[in-house]
N, C-alpha and C positions, 0 to 999 in steps of 0.2 A: 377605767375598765367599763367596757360595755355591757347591756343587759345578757346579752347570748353570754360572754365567757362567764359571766357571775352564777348565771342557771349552771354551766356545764361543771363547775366547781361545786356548788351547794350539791349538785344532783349527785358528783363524784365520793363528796365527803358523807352523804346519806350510805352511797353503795358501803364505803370502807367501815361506817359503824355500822351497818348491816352484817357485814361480816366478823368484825367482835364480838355479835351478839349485847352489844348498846339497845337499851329498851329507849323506844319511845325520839330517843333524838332523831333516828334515821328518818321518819315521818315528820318530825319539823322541817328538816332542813326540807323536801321535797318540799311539802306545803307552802314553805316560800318560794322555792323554784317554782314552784307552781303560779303563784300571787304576782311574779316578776312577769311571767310569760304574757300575763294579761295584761301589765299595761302599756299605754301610751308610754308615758313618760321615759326618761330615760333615771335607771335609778340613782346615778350621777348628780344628776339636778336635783332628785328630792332632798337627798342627804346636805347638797350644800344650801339647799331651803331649809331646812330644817326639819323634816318629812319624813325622816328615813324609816322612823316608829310607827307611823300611823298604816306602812307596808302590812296587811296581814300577814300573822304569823312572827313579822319579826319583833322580839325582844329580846331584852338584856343579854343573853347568849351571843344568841346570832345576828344580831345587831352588832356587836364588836369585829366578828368574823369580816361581816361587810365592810365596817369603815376602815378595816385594815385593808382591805383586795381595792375599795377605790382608792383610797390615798398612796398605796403604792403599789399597786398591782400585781400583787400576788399574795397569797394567802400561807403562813409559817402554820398554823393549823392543820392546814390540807397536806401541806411536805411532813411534815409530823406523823400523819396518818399514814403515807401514802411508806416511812421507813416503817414503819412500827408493824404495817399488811405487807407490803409488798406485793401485791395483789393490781395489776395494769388492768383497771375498770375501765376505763377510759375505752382503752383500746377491744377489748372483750367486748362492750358494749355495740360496737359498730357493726356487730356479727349478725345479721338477721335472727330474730326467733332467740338471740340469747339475750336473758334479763338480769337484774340483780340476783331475785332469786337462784336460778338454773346455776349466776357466778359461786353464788355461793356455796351451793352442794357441791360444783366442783374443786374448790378453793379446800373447803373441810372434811372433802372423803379421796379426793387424787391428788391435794396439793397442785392443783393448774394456779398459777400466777399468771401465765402471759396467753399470747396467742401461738406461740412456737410450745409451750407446753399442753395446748389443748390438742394441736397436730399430731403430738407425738403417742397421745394417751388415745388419739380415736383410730392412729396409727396397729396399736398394740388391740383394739378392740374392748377400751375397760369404759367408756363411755357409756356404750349402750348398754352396760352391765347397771347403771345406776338405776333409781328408783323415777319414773317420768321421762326418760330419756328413750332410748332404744335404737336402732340402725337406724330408721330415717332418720332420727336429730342427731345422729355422727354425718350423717349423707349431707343434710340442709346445714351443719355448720361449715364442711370444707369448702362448698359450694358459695358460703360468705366468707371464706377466707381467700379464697382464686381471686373474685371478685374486687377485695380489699387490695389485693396484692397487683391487681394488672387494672389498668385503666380504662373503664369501660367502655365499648365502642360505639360509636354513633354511627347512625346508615343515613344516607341521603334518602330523604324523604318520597322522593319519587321510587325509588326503590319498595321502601316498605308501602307505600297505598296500593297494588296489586295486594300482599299480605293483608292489611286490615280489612280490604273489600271482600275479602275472599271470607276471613272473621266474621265478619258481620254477616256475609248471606248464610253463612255455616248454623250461628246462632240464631237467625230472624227465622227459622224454620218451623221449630220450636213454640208450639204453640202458648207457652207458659211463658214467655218471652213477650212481656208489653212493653219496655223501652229500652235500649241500646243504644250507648255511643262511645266512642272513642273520644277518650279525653286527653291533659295531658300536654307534652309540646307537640304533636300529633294533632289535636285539635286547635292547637296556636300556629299552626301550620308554620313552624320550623322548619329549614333547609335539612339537616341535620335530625334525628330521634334517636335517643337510647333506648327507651324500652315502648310497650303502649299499656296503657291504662283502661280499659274496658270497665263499662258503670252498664247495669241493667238492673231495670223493674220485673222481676219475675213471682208467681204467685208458686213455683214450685223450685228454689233456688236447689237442689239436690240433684234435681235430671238435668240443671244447666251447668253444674259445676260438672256431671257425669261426661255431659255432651262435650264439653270442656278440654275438660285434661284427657277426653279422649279422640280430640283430632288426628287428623291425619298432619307428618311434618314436624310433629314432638319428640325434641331427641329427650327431655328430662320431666316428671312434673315436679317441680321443687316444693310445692307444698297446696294441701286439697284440705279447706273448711267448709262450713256449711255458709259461710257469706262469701267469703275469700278465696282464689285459689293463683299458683302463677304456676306456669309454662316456660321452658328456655324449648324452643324451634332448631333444628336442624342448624341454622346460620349465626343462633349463639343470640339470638335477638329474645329477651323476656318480653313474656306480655302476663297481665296482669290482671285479674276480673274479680269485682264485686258487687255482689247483689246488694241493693241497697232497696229503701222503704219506696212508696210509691209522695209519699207526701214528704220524703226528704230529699226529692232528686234533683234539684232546683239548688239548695243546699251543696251536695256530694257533687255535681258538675265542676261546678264555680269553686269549689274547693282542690278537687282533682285536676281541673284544668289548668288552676295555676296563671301568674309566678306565683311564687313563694312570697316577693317582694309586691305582688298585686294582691293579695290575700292579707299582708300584711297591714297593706290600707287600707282594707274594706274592713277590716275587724279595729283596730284605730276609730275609723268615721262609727261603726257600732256601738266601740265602748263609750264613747262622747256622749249618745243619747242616752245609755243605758240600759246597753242592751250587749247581747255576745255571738258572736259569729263564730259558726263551724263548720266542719261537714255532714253534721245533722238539721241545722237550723240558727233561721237568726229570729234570737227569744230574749226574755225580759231576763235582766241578770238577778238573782236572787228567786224569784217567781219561773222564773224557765217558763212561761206564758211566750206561745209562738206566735213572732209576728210576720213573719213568712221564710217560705221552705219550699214549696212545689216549684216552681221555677227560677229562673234566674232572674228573668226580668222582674219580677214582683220585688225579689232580692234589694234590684238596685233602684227599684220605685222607692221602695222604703226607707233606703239610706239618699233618697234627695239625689239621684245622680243619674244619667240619663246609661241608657245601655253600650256596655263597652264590647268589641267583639273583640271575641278569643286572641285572633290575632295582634289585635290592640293589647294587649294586657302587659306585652313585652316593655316596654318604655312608657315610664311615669309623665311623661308630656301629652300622651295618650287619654290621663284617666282623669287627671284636675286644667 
């Protein structure tokens, strides 16, 4: 079993004692999904090293859990839980904007178990009757349920750059507005884009978000924070924006732009020296002493590797 299915299991079995009301395990088990996420290694190897213990967070408990999911690949713990709740974490969790928590106030005041049960109760209008809920988060769940349910659509590229240039002059007006870009596979200049990803330095991020969600060309705003906001366009295309630090932008590019699978290596070559890569900063692990953040190229001075462009990021014969 590989590190990703181990996390989506440990993180599933925190959800389901969460919802028991289990003190204290649900926060173990994350804190290892957590510990997993950060390394290299693959946790496979440690355990037949002999290593599996020296994992922060795992012992004697959940240390068993594991050696039962590697040696045969699946966990009688988690099936155990998952008859006992009945409660589709799993799948709930794919829903934008819904977390354990939210699962759980719905699970113990509307009986919601799945995603056909959530449909049915925001159907009737008892959602937004709960306490932190209200009609936008009935609005923003169906909206990740469409989503879920239809595959989302990719536009040829030359299509959306009329759109993003248009974005951008919209935004560069704005005098609070000291850096913009479109990140993303948009910035990896992909044939193809699903949605676009907008990163800016502003010193007044409230009139950018205003300026924002209030274009011209917005058929929906799906959801407006003071860093964060996204848009779905007339053409069903989301676009994405957030304000980020001025001394973490260098960080938040390279992170936003992506792969996923190039991200993955640059935080790898990180953990080596000892050190953690995010979309805030690459800093000393334990000390969070930053050893670079403003740009990108500093980024990859620091990790020993010569500058990769966006476009490059796509295929690993690219970056070693």
């Amino acid at each position: 079993m590989k590190n990703e299915e181990l996390i989506r299991i440990l993180n599933a079995i925190a959800d389901l004692l969460d919802i028991q009301e289990v003190k204290y395990k649900p926060e173990s088990y994350r804190r290892v999904a957590r510990a997993i996420e950060g390394m290299i290694e693959e946790v496979f190897d440690e355990y037949k090293a002999g290593r599996l213990y020296e994992i922060p967070g795992v012992g004697e408990h959940i240390g068993e859990k594991i050696e039962e999911m590697l040696e045969t690949g699946k966990s009688s713990y988690y099936n155990t839980l998952k008859k006992e709740v009945k409660v589709d974490v799993e799948s709930l969790r794919q829903i934008p904007f819904l977390g354990p928590k939210k699962i759980k106030v719905l699970y113990k005041i509307l009986n919601i178990r799945s995603i056909k049960d959530l449909e049915k109760a925001i159907k009737k209008k008892r959602v937004r009757e709960l306490p932190g809920f209200g009609i936008k988060t009935e609005e923003t769940f169906l909206d990740g349920i469409a989503v879920m349910k239809t595959k989302p659509k990719r536009y040829p590229i030359e299509n959306i750059i009329p759109i993003a240039n248009k974005i951008l002059r919209s935004l560069k007006r704005y005098k609070s507005v000291w850096k913009i870009e479109i990140a993303g596979s948009f910035r990896r200049k992909k044939k193809t884009v699903k949605d676009l990803d907008v990163l800016i330095v502003s010193k007044n991020p409230d009139a950018v978000m205003k300026a924002f969600t209030s274009m011209k060309g917005i058929s929906k705003v799906l959801a407006r924070g003071m860093t964060k906001s996204v848009v779905r366009l007339e053409n069903g295309l989301n676009i994405d924006l957030r304000v980020v630090k001025a001394s973490q932008w260098g960080a938040a590019l390279m992170y936003f732009t992506g792969t996923k699978d190039f991200n993955i290596y640059l935080r790898k070559l990180a953990l080596k020296k000892g050190w953690t890569l995010n979309e805030y900063s690459l800093s000393e692990v334990g000390t969070k002493k930053i050893i670079a953040s403003k740009t990108e190229k500093a980024i990859f001075k620091k990790l020993g590797l010569k500058y990769v462009e966006p476009e490059n990021r796509e295929e690993r014969k690219n970056w070693v």
